[in-house]
C-alpha positions, 0 to 999 in steps of 0.5 A: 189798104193792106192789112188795115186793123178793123174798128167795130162801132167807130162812128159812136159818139164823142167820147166812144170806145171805137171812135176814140180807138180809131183816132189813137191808131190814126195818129200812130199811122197805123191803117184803120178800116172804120165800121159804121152803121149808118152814111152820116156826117160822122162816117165823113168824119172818119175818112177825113182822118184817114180811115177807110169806112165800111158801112153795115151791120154787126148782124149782116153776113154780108157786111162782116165779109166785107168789113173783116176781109183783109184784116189781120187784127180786129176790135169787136164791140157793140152796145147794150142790146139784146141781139148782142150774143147774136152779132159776136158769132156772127162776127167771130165766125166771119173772122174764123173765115179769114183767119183774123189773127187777133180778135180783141174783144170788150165785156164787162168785169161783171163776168169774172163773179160769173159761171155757168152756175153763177149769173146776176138778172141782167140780161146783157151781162149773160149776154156778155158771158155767153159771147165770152164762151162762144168765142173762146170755143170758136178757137180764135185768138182772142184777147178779154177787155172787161172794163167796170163801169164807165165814168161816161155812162154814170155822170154824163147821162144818168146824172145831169137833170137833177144835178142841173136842177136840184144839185144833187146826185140822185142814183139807187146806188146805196153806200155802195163803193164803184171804181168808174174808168173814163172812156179814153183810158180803156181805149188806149188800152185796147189800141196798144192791144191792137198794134200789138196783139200777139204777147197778150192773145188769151189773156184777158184784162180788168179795168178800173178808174183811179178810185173805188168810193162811195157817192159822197165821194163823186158828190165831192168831184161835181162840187168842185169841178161846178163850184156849188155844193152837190150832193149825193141822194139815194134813191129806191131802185123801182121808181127810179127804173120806172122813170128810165122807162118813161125816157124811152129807154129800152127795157133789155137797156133798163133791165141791165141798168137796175142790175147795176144799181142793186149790185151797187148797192151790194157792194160788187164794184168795190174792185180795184185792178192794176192792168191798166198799165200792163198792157205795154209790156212793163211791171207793175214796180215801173208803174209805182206812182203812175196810176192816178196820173194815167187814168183820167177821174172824174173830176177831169171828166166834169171840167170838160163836160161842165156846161151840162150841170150848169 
């Protein structure tokens, strides 16, 4: 396979940035190396569509030898985890090596309202704003995609017990305004970025869904994809954190998710961006009108997924 554009974390779940990234590039006919931790039926998955699949782990020498080499253009992406910094040096220094053209890298718009005086008491999000500076010091080409929240992590996992079973919206989010992006529509951004990187290597873009509203809002969106009235319950940040803990979650995980809800409740989502449909190539004046039929809302988003409130 020459010159195949590298996947980072594309055998995540339906509904994953790298999965869905993978499938774009596909259909383009583009050639797609597909990085996976694990042997299972979703690395199957990837090579029946076409990619070729290498099995390892962000954190292995080893494995980013054998993922990286060969490609000139590359996405990097991994999820909430404390061994987060670690693996993008590892990744960027592999890449440095074979002299990768284009490294296209996914944070978090947090990192704009922060600097080296600057942080919130996340622990990811000063991972993600370390990551950043090691890899604009490590010289690559490197190209920022820092999406808010996802539509995805909010009304799909955090929300749908007690929609199913009390029909409300129960988050420590306040009246606070937050602007959700849906998976699909950051992935289409990063796959036009890597088929080509070249006009936008040192830039970096900030993605937001079609709207910034408060709760009620979003309450409104479940009662009408759902058919019932929903409704939206704040919450205390403390209880509702210790019960993500007896889930199981891990605590770097759950340090980082009650980050969010106290800047939620602050006000620090309230933020709209229009590079979305900047990243091919056109104005924003081409663009007029076309922002609420580009990005997919929640709404959407619950029509699809409408058996888990039911």
């Amino acid at each position: 396979m020459a010159n195949p554009i590298l996947v980072t974390g594309a055998a995540g779940r339906g509904g994953a940035i790298g999965r869905t990234v993978t499938e774009l590039l596909l259909k383009q006919g583009k050639a797609v190396r597909a990085m996976v931790r694990t042997e299972d039926e979703r690395a199957q998955v990837l090579r029946d569509m076409g990619a070729d699949v290498v099995v390892g782990d962000l954190l292995d020498l080893n494995s980013m030898h054998r993922a990286i080499e060969g490609c000139d253009t590359m996405y990097f992406g991994m999820s909430v985890s404390d061994t987060y910094l670690a693996a993008t040096v590892n990744a960027a220094a592999v890449a440095k090596y074979h002299g990768v053209k284009a490294f296209v890298n996914i944070s978090q718009m947090t990192v704009s309202q922060m600097s080296i005086t600057e942080t919130t008491p996340s622990p990811q999000h000063k991972l993600h704003w370390l990551a950043e500076q090691a890899l604009n010091w490590s010289g690559l080409p490197v190209v920022h995609v820092r999406p808010t929240v996802f539509l995805e992590g909010f009304f799909l996992v955090l929300t749908p017990e007690s929609v199913k079973q009390s029909n409300q919206i129960r988050l420590p989010f306040g009246e606070g305004k937050t602007s959700p992006i849906a998976v699909e529509d950051v992935a289409h951004v990063i796959a036009a970025l890597l088929t080509e990187p070249q006009p936008h290597i040192g830039k970096i873009y900030h993605l937001t869904g079609p709207h910034s509203e408060n709760m009620h809002f979003y309450a409104q969106e479940f009662s009408k994809a759902l058919g019932r009235t929903i409704t939206y319950q704040d919450i205390p940040v403390k209880p509702w954190r210790d019960g993500l803990l007896e889930r199981g979650l891990p605590v770097h995980l759950v340090n980082h998710l009650a980050t969010l809800a106290d800047l939620h409740r602050a006000g620090r989502f309230d933020r709209m961006s229009e590079d979305v449909p900047h990243t091919d190539g056109t104005t924003a004046a081409d663009h007029a009108g076309v922002r609420q039929e580009k990005c997919r809302g929640i709404h959407e988003i619950m029509i699809s997924n409408c058996a888990m409130w039911s």
